[in-house]
C-alpha positions in Angstrom: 0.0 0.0 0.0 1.3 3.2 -0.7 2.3 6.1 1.8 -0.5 8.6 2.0 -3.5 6.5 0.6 -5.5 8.7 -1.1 -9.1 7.2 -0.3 -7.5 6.5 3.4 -5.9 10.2 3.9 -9.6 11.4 3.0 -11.0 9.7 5.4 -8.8 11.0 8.0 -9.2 14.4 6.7 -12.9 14.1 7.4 -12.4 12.6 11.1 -10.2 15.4 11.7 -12.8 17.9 10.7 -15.2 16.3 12.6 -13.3 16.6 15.3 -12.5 20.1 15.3 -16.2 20.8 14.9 -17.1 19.1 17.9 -13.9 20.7 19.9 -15.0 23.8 18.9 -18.2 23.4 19.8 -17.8 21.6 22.9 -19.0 18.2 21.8 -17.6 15.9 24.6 -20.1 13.1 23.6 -18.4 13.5 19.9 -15.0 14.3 21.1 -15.3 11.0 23.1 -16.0 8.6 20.3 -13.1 9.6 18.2 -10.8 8.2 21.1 -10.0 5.1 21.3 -12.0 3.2 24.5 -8.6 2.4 26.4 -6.5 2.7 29.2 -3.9 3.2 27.4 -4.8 5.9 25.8 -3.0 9.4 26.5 -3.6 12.6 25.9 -0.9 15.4 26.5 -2.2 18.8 26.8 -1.0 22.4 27.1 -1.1 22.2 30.6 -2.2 18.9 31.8 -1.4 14.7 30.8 -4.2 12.5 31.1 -3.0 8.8 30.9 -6.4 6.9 29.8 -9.6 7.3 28.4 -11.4 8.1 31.6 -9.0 11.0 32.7 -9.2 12.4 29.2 -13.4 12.6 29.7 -12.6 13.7 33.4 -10.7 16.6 32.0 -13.1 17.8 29.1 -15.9 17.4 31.8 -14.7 19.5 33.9 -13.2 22.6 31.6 -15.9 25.3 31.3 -16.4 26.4 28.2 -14.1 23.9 26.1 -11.4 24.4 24.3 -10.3 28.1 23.3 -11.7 28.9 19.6 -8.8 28.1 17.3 -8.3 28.1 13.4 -6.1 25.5 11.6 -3.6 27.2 9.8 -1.9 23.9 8.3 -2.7 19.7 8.6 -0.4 17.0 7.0 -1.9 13.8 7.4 0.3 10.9 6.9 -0.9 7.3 6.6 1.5 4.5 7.8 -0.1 1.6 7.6 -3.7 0.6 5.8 -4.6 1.3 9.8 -2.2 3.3 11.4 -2.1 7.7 10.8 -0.8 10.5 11.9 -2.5 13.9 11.7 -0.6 17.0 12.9 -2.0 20.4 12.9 -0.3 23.7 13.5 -3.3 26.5 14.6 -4.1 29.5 16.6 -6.1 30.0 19.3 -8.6 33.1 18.7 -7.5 36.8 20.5 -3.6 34.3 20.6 -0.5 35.3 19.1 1.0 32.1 19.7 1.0 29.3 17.4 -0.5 25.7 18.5 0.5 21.8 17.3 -1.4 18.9 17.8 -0.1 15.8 16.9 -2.8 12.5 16.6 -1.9 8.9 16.5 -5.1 7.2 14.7 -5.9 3.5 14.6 -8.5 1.3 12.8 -10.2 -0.7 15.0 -13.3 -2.2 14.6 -15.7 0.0 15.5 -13.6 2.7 12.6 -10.6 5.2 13.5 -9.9 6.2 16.6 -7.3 8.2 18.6 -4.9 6.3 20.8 -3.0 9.2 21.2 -2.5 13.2 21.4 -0.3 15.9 22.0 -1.1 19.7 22.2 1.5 22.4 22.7 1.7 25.8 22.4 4.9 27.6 20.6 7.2 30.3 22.6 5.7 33.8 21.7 8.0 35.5 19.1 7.4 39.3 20.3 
């Protein structure tokens, strides 16, 4: 299988829109199902790490508001294997000069792609 399936990188494109739809709009019961049911799945934030799938909903339970408003400025998806992906995202948070990354580890499982794991970090400001 080639690197970068085309049909498979769509796919992904379209989970990752869906999830920045329901981050933006605080979606937790969507936000949810795109992660993988497991405790061994992590989540690394800008200010926190949640090491399973019940301290990642703790966490979004309990932040007000959800996540800061952000656009995507660039994605590269990259598929590894016909069920293994990467997508990485640089963005910016609304009223934020600093930029943002976000790396996701995606896996097919049965029950369709899901994140196994995350990172989140925000760059030095440059001013």
């Amino acid at each position: 299988m080639p690197l970068n399936d085309e049909t498979l990188t769509q796919e992904l494109t379209e989970l990752s829109d869906l999830y920045e739809k329901a981050l933006n709009n605080n979606h937790l019961d969507i936000l949810d199902a795109l992660f993988l049911e497991s405790e061994h799945t992590l989540r690394y934030g800008v200010g926190e790490n949640l090491y399973g799938i019940s301290e990642i909903r703790n966490f979004r339970k309990a932040r007000t508001g959800g996540s800061p408003p952000r656009r995507i400025i660039k994605r590269a998806i990259c598929i590894l294997t016909p069920e293994t992906a990467t997508v990485n995202l640089e963005f910016q948070r609304a009223g934020e000069s600093r930029l943002g990354r976000q790396s996701q580890t995606w896996l097919k499982t049965k029950k369709g792609w899901k994140i196994a794991s995350a990172h989140v970090s925000l760059m030095a400001d440059k001013s």
